[in-house]
Biopython code that builds the backbone (N, CA, C, O; Angstrom):
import numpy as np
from Bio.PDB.StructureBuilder import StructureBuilder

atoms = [
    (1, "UNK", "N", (-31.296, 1.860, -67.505)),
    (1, "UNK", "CA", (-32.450, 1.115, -67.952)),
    (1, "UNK", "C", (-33.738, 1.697, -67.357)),
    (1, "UNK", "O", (-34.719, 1.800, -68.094)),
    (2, "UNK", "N", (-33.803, 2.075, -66.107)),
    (2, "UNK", "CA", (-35.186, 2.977, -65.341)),
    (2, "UNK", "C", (-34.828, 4.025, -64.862)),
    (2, "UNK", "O", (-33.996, 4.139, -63.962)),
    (3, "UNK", "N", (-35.526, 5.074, -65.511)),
    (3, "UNK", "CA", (-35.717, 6.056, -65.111)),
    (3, "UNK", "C", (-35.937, 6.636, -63.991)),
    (3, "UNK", "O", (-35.306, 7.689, -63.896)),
    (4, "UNK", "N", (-36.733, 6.319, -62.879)),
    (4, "UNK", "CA", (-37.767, 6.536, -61.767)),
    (4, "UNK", "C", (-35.907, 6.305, -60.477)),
    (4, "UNK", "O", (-34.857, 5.670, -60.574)),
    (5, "UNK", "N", (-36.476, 7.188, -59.542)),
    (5, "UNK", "CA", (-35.322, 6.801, -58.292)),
    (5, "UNK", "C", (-36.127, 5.130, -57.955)),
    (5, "UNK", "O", (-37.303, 4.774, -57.880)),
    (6, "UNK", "N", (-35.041, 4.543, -57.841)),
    (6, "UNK", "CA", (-36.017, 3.173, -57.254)),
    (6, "UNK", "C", (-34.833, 2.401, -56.358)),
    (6, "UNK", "O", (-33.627, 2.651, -56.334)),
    (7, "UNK", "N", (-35.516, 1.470, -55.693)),
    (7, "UNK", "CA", (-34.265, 0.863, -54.952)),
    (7, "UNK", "C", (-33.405, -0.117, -55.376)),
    (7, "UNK", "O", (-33.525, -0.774, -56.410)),
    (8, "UNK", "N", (-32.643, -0.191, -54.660)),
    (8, "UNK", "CA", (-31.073, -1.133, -54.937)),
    (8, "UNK", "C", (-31.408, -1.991, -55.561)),
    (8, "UNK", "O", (-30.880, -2.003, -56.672)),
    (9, "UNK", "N", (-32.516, -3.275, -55.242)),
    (9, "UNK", "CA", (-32.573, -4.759, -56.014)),
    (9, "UNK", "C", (-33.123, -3.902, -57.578)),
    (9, "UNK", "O", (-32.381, -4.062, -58.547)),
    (10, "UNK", "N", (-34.155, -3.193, -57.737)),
    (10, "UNK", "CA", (-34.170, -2.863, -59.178)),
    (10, "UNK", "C", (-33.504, -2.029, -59.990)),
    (10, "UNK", "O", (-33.798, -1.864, -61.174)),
    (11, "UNK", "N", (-32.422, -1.370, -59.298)),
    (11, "UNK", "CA", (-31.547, -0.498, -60.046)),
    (11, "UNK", "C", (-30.274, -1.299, -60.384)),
    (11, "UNK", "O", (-29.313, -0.734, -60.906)),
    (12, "UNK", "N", (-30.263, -2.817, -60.040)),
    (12, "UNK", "CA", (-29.408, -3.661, -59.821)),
    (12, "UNK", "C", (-30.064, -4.597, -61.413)),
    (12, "UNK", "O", (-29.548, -5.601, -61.905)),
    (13, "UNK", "N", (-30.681, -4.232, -61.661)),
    (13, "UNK", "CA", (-31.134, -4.900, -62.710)),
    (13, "UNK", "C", (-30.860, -4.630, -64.127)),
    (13, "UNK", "O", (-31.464, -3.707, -64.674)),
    (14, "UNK", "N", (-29.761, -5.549, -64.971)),
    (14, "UNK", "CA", (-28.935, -5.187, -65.934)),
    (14, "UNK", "C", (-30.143, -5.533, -67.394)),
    (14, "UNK", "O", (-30.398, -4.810, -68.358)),
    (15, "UNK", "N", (-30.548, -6.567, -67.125)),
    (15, "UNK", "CA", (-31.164, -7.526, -67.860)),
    (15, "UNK", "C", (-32.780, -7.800, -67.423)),
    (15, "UNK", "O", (-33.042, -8.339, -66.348)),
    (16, "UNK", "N", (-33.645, -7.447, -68.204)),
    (16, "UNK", "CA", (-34.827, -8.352, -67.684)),
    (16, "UNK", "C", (-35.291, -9.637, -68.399)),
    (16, "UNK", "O", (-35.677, -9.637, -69.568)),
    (17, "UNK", "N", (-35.206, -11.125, -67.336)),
    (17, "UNK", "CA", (-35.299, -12.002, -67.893)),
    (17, "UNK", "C", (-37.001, -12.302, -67.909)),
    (17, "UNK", "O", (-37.757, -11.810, -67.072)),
    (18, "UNK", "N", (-37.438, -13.186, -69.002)),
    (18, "UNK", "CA", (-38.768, -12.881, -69.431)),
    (18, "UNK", "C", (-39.034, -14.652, -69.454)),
    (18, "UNK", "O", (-38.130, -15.486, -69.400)),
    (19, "UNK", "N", (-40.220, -14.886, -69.531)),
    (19, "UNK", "CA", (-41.055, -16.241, -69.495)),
    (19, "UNK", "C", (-40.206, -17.210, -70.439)),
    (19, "UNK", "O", (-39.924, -16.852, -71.582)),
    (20, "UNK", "N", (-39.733, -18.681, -69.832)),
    (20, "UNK", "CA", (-39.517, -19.442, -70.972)),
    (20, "UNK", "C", (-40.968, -19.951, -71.409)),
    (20, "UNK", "O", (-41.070, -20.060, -72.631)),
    (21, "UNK", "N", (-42.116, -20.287, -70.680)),
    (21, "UNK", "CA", (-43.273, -20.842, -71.157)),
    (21, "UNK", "C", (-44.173, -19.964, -70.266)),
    (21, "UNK", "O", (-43.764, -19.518, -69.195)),
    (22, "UNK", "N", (-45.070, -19.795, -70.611)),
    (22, "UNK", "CA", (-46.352, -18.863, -70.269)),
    (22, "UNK", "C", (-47.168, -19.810, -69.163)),
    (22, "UNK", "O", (-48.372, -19.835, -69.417)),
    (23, "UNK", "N", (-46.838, -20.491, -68.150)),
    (23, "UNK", "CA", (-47.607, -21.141, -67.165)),
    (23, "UNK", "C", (-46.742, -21.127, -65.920)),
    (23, "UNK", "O", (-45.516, -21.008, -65.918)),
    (24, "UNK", "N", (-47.669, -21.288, -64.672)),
    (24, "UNK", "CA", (-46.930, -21.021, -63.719)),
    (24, "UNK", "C", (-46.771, -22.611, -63.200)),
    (24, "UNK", "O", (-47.671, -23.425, -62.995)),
    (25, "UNK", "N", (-45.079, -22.803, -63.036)),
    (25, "UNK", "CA", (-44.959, -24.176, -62.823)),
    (25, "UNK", "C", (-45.589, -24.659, -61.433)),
    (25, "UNK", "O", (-45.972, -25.828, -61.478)),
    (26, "UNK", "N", (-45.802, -23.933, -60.059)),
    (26, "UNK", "CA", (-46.442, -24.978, -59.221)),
    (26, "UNK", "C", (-47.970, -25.363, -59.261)),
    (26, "UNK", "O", (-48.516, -26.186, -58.527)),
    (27, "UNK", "N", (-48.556, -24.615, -60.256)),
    (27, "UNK", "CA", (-50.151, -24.331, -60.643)),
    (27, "UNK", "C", (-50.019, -26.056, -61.327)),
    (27, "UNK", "O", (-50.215, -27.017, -60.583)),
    (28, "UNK", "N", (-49.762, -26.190, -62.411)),
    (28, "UNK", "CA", (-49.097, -27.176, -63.319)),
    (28, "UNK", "C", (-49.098, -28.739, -62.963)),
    (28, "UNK", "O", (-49.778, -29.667, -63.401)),
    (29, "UNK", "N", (-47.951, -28.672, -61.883)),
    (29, "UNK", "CA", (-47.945, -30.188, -60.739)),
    (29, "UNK", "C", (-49.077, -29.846, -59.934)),
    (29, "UNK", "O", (-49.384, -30.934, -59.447)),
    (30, "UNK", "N", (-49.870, -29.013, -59.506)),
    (30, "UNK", "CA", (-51.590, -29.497, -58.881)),
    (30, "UNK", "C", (-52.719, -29.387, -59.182)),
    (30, "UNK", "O", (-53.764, -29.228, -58.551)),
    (31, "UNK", "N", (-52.286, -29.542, -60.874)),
    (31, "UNK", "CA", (-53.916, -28.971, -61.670)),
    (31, "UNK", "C", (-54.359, -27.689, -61.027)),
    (31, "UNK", "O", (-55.536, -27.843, -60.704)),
    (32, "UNK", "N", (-54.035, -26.774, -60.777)),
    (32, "UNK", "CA", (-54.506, -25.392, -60.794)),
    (32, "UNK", "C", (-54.544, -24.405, -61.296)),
    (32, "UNK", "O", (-53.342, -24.178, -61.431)),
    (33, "UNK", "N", (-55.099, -23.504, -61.746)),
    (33, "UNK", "CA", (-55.487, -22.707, -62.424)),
    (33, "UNK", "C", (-54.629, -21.283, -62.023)),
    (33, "UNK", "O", (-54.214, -21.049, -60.888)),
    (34, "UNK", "N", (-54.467, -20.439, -63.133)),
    (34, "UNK", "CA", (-53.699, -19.134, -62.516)),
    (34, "UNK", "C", (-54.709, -17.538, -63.288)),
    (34, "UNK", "O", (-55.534, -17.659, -64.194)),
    (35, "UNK", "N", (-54.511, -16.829, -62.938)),
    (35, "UNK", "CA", (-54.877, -14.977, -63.309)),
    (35, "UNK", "C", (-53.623, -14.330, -64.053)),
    (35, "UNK", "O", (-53.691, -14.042, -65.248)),
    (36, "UNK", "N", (-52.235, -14.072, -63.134)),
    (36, "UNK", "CA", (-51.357, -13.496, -64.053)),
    (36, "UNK", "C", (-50.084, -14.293, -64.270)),
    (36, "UNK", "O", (-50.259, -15.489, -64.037)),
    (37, "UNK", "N", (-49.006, -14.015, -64.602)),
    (37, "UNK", "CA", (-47.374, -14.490, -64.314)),
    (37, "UNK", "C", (-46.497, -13.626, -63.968)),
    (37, "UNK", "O", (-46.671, -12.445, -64.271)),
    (38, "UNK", "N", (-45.536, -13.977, -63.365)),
    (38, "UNK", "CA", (-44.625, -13.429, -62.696)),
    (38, "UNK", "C", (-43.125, -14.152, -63.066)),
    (38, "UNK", "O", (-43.156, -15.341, -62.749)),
    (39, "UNK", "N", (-41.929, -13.772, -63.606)),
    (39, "UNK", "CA", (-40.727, -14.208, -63.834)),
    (39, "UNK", "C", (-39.996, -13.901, -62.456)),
    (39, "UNK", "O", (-40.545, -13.012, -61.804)),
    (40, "UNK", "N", (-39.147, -14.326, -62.031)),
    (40, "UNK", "CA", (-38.370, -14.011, -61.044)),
    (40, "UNK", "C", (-37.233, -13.778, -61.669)),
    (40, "UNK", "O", (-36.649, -14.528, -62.451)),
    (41, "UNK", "N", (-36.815, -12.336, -61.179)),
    (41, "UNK", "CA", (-35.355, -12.101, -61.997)),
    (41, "UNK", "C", (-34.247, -12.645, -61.258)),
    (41, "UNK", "O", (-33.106, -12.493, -61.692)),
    (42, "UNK", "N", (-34.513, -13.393, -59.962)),
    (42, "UNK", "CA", (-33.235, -14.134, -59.537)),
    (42, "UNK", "C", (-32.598, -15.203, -60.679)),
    (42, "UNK", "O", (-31.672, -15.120, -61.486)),
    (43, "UNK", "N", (-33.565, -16.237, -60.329)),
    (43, "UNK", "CA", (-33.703, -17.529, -61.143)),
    (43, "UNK", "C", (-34.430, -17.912, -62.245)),
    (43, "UNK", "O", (-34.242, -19.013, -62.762)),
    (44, "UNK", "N", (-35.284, -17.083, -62.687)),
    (44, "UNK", "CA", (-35.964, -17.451, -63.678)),
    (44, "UNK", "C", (-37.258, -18.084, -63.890)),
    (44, "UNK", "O", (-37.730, -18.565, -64.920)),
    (45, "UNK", "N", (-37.734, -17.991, -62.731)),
    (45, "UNK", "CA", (-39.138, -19.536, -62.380)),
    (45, "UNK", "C", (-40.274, -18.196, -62.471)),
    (45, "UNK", "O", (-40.205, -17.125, -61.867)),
    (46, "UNK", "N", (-41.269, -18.640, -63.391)),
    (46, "UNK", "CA", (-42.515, -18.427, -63.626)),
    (46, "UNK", "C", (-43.399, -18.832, -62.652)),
    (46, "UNK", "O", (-43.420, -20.056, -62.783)),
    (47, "UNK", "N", (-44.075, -18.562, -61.835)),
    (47, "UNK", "CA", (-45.526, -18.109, -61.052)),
    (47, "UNK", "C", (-46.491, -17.081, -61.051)),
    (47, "UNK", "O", (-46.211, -15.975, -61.512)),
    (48, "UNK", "N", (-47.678, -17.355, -60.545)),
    (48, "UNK", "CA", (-48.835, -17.202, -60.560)),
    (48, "UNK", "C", (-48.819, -15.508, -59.619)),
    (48, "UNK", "O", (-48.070, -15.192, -58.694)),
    (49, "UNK", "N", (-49.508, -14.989, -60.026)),
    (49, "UNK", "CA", (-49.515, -13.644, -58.938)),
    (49, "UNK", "C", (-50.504, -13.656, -58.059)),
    (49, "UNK", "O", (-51.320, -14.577, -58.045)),
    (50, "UNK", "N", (-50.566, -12.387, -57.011)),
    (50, "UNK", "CA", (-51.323, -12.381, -55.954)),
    (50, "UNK", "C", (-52.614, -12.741, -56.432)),
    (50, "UNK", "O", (-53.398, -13.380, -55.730)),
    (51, "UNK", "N", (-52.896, -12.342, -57.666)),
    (51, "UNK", "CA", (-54.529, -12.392, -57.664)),
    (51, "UNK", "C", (-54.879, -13.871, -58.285)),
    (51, "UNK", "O", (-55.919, -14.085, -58.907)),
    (52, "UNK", "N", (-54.067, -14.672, -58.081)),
    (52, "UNK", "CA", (-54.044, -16.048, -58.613)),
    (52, "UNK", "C", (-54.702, -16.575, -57.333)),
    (52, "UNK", "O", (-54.872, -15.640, -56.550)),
    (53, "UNK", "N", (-55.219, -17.988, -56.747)),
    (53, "UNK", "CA", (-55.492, -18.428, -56.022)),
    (53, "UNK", "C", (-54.287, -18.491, -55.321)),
    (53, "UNK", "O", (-53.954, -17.505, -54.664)),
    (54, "UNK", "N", (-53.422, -19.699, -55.354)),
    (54, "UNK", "CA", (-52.323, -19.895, -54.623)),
    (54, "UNK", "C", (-50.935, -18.953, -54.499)),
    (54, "UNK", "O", (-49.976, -19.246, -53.785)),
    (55, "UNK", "N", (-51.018, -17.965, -55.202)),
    (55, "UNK", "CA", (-50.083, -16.454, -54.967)),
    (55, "UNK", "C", (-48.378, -17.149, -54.813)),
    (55, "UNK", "O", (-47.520, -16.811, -53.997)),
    (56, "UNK", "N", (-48.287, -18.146, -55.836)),
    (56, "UNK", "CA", (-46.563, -18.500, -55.961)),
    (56, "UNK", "C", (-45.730, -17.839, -56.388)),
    (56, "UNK", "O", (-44.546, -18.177, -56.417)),
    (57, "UNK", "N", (-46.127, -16.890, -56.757)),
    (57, "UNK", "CA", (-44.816, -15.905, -56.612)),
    (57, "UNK", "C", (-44.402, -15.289, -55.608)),
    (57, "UNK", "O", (-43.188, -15.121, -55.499)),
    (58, "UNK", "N", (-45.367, -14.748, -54.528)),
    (58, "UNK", "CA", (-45.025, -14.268, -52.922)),
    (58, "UNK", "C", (-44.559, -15.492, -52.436)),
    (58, "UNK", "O", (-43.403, -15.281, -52.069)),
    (59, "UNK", "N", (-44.771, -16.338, -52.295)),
    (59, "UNK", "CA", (-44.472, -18.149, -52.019)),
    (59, "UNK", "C", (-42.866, -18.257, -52.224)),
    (59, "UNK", "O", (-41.975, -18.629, -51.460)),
    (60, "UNK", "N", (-42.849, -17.744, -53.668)),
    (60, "UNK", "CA", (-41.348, -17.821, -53.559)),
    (60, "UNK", "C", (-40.304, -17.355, -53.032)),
    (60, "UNK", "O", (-39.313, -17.874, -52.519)),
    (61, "UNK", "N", (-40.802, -15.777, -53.308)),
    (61, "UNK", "CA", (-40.032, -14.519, -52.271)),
    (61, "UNK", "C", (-40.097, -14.722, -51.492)),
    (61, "UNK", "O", (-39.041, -14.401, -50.947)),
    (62, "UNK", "N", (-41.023, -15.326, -50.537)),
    (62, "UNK", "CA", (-40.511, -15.821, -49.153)),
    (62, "UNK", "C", (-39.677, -16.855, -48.881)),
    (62, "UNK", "O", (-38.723, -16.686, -48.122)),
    (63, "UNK", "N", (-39.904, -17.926, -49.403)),
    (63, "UNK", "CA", (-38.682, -19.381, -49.355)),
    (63, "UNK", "C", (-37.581, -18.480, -49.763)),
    (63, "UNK", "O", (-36.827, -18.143, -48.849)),
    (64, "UNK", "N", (-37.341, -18.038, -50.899)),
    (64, "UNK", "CA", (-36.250, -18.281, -51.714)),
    (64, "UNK", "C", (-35.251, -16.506, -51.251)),
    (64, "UNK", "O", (-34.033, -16.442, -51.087)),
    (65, "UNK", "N", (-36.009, -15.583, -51.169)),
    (65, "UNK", "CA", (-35.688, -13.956, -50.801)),
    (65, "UNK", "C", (-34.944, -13.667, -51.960)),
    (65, "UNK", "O", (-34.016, -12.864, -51.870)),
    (66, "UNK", "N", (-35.253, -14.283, -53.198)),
    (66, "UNK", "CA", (-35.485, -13.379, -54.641)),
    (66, "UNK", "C", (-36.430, -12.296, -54.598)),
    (66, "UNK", "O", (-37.629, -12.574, -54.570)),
    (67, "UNK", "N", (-36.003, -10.951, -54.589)),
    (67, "UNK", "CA", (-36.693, -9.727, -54.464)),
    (67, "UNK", "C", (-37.383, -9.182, -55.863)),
    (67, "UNK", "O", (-38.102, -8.183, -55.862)),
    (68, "UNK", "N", (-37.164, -9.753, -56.758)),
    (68, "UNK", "CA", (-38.028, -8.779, -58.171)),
    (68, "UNK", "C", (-38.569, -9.610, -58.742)),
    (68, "UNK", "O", (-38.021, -10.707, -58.631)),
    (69, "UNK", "N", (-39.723, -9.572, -59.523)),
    (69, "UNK", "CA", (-40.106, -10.558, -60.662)),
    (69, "UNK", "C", (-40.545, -9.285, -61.630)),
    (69, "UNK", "O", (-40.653, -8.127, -61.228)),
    (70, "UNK", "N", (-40.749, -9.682, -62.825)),
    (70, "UNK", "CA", (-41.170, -9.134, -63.786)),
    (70, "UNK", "C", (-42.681, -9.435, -64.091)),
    (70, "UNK", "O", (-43.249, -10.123, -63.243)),
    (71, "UNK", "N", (-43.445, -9.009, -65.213)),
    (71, "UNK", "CA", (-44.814, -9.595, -65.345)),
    (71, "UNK", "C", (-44.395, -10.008, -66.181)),
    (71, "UNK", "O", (-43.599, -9.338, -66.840)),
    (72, "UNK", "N", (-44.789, -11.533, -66.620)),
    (72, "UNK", "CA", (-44.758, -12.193, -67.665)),
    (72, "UNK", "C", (-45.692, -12.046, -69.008)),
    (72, "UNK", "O", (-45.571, -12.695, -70.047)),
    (73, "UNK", "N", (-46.900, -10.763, -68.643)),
    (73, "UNK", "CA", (-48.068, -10.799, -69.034)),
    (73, "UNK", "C", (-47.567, -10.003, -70.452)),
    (73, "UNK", "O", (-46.628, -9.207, -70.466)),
    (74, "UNK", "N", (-48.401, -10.385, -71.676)),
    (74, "UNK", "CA", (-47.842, -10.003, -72.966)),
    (74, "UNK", "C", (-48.074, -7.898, -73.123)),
    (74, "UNK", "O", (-49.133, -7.294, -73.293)),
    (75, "UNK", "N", (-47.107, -7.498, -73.026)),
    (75, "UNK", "CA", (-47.194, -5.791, -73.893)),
    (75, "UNK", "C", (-46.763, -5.201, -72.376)),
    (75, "UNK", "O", (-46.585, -3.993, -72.215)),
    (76, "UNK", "N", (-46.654, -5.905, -71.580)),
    (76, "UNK", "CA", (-46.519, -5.537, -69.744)),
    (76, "UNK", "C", (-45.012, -5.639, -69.559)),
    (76, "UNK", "O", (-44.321, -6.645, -69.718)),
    (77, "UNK", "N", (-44.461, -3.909, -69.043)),
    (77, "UNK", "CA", (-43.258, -3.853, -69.040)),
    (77, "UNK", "C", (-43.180, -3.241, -67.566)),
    (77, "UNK", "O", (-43.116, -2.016, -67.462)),
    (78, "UNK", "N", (-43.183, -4.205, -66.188)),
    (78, "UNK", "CA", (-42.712, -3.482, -65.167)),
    (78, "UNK", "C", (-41.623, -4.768, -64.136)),
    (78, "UNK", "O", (-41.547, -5.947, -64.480)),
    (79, "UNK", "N", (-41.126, -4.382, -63.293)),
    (79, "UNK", "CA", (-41.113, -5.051, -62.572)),
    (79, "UNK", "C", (-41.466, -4.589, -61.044)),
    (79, "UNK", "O", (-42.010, -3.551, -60.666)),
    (80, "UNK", "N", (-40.941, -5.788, -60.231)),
    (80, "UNK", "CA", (-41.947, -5.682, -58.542)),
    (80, "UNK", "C", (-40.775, -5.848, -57.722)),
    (80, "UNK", "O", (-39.980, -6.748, -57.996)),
    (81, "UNK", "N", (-40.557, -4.982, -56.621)),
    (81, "UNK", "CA", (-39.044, -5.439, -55.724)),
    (81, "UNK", "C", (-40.163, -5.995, -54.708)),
    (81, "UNK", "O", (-41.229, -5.407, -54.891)),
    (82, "UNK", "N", (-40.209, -6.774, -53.889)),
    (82, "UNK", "CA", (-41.295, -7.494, -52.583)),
    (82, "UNK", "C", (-40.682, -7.080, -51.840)),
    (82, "UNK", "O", (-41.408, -6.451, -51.072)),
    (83, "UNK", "N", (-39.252, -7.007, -51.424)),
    (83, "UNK", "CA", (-38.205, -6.698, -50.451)),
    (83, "UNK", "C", (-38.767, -4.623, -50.102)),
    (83, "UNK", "O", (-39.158, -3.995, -49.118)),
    (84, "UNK", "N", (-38.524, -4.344, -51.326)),
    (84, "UNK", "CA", (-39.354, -2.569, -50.554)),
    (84, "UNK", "C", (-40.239, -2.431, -51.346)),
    (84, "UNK", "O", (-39.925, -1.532, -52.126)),
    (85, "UNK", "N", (-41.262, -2.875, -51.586)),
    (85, "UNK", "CA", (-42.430, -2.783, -52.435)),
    (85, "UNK", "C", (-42.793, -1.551, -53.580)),
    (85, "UNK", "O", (-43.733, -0.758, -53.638)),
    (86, "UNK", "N", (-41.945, -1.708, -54.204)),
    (86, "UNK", "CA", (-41.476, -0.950, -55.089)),
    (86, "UNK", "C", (-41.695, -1.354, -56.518)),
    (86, "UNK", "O", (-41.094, -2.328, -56.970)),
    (87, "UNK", "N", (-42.697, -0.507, -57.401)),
    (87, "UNK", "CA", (-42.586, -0.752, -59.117)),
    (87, "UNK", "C", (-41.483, -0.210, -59.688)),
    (87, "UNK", "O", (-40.717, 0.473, -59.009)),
    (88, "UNK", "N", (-41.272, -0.439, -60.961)),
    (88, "UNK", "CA", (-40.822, 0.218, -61.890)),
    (88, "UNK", "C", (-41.221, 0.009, -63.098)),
    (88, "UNK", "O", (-41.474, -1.183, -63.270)),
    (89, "UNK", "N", (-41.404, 0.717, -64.102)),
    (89, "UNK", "CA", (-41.478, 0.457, -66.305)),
    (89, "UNK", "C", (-40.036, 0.619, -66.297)),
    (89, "UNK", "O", (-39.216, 1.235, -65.616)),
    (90, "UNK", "N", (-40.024, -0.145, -67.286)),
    (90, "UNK", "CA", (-38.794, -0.354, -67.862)),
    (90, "UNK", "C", (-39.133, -0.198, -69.529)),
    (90, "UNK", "O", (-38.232, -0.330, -70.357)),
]
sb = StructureBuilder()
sb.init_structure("model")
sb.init_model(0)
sb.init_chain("A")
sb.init_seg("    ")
for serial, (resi, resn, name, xyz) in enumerate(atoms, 1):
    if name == "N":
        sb.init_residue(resn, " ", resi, " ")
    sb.init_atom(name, np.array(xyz, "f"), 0.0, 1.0, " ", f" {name:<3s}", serial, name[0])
structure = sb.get_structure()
């Protein structure tokens, strides 16, 4: 699926799972506003990216140590390992 040498959590990646809804759910429960999205290819949960105010997708990778998300953002094909800070296109 990627081309590029990349590490274990994204070469581990069979499937990229993509947005069920285009909003980031903890933005949502506190009336807040978001910049990009982020899918988590662990579980599936949509958040807000770094350049969002509240940055719930690093939020998550830390609670949760789901290492990749995808961009949820429309024509945007990469994903993000947080664990070795690592891109890839797919």
């Amino acid at each position: 699926m990627l081309n590029q040498k990349i590490c274990s959590h994204l070469a581990a990646l069979t499937d990229i799972r993509s947005a069920d809804e285009y909003v980031c759910e903890e933005c949502i429960k506190t009336g807040d506003s978001w910049v990009h999205l982020r899918t988590c290819q662990t579980c599936g949960t949509t958040l807000c990216c770094d350049s969002s105010p509240n940055k719930h997708a690093t939020k998550h990778f830390r609670a949760s140590n789901h290492p990749v998300v995808a961009s949820a953002e429309p024509g945007e094909r990469w994903v993000w390992c947080y664990a070795d800070e690592q891109m890839a296109q797919y």
